[in-house]
C-alpha positions in Angstrom: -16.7 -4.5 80.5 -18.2 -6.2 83.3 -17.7 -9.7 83.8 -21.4 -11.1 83.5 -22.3 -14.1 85.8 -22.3 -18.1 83.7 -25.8 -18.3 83.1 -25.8 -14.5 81.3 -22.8 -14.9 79.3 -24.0 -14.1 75.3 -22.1 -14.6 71.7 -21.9 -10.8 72.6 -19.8 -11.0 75.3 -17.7 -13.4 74.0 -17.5 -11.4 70.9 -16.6 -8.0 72.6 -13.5 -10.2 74.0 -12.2 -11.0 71.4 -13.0 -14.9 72.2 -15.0 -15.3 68.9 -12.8 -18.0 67.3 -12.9 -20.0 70.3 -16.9 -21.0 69.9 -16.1 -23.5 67.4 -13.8 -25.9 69.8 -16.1 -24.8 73.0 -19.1 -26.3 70.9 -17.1 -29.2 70.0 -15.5 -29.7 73.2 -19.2 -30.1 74.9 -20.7 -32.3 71.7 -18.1 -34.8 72.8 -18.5 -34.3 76.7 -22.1 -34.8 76.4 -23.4 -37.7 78.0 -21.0 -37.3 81.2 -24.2 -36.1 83.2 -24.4 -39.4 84.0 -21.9 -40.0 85.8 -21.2 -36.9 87.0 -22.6 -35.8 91.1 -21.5 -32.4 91.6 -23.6 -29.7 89.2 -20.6 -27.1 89.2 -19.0 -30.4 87.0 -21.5 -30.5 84.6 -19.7 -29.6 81.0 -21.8 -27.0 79.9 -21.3 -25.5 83.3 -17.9 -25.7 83.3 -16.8 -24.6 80.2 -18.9 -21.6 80.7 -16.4 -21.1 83.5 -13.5 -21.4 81.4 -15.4 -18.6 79.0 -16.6 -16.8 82.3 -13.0 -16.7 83.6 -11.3 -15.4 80.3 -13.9 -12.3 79.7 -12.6 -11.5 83.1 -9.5 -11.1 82.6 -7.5 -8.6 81.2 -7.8 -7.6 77.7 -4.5 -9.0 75.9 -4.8 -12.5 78.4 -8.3 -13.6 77.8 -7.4 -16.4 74.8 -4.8 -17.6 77.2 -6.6 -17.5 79.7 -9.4 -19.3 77.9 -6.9 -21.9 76.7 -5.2 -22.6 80.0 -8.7 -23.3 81.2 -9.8 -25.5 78.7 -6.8 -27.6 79.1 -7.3 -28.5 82.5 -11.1 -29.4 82.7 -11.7 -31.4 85.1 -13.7 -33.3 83.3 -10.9 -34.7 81.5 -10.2 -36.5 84.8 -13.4 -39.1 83.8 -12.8 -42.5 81.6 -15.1 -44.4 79.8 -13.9 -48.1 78.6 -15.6 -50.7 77.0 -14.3 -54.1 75.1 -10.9 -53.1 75.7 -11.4 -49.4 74.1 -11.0 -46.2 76.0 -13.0 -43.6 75.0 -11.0 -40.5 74.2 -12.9 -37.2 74.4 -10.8 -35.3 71.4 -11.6 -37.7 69.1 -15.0 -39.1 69.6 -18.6 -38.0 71.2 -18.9 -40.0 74.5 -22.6 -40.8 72.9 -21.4 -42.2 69.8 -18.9 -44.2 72.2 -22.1 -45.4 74.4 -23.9 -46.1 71.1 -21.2 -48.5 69.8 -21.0 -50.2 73.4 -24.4 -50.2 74.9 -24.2 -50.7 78.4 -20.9 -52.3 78.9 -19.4 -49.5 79.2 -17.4 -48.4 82.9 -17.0 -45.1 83.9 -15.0 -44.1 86.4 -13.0 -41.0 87.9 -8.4 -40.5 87.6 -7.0 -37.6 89.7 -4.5 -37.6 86.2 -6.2 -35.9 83.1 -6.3 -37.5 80.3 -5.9 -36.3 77.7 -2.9 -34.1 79.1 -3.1 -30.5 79.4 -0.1 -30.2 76.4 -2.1 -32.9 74.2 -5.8 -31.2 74.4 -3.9 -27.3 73.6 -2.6 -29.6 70.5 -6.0 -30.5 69.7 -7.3 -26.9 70.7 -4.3 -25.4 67.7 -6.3 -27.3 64.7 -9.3 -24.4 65.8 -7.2 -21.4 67.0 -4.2 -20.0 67.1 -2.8 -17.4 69.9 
């Protein structure tokens, strides 16, 4: 199968390799980084564009790798590397939609931008377990 560029890939594709149970915490994983635009310069960082990457990247790859593959990338998004805070509160991106978190805080909230991920790579495959196992 050829590998089809970001702004082609289909439920199809993602179907044909095998990735089908990995939608779920994709779609979840950009609910919660929605909002980031904001904040974020660089287009090629924009969630939706990079975890169609991750996606883009794992139908590449060979056959019995992809979910790995898919995982590995998904663990180490760079857009873990962005905080939000507010009233003392971090915002975590595994638990809670950065929009509800801007709803509860308004416009005290701080973003900025840590070279260190956080969550960790080890602590976001947890959360990525609850929706797939491989």
């Amino acid at each position: 199968m050829s590998t089809p560029p970001v702004s082609r890939i289909t439920l199809a594709h993602i179907h044909e390799a095998g990735l089908g149970p990995w939608i779920e915490p994709c779609r979840v994983l950009l609910e919660h980084l929605r909002g980031l635009e904001r904040v974020i310069e660089d287009p090629d960082e924009l969630p939706s564009a990079v975890v169609l990457g991750a996606l883009r990247a794992a139908i590449a790859a060979p056959l019995p790798r992809q979910a790995a593959i898919l995982r590995h990338q998904l663990c180490r998004l760079p857009l873990f590397e962005y905080r939000a805070a507010a009233a003392g509160e971090m915002w975590n991106p595994l638990v809670l939609p950065l929009e509800d978190f801007l709803k509860r805080h308004g416009n005290a909230v701080h973003f900025w931008r840590d070279w260190a991920p956080w969550p960790r790579p080890e602590e976001v495959s947890e959360w990525l377990d609850q929706w797939v196992r491989c």
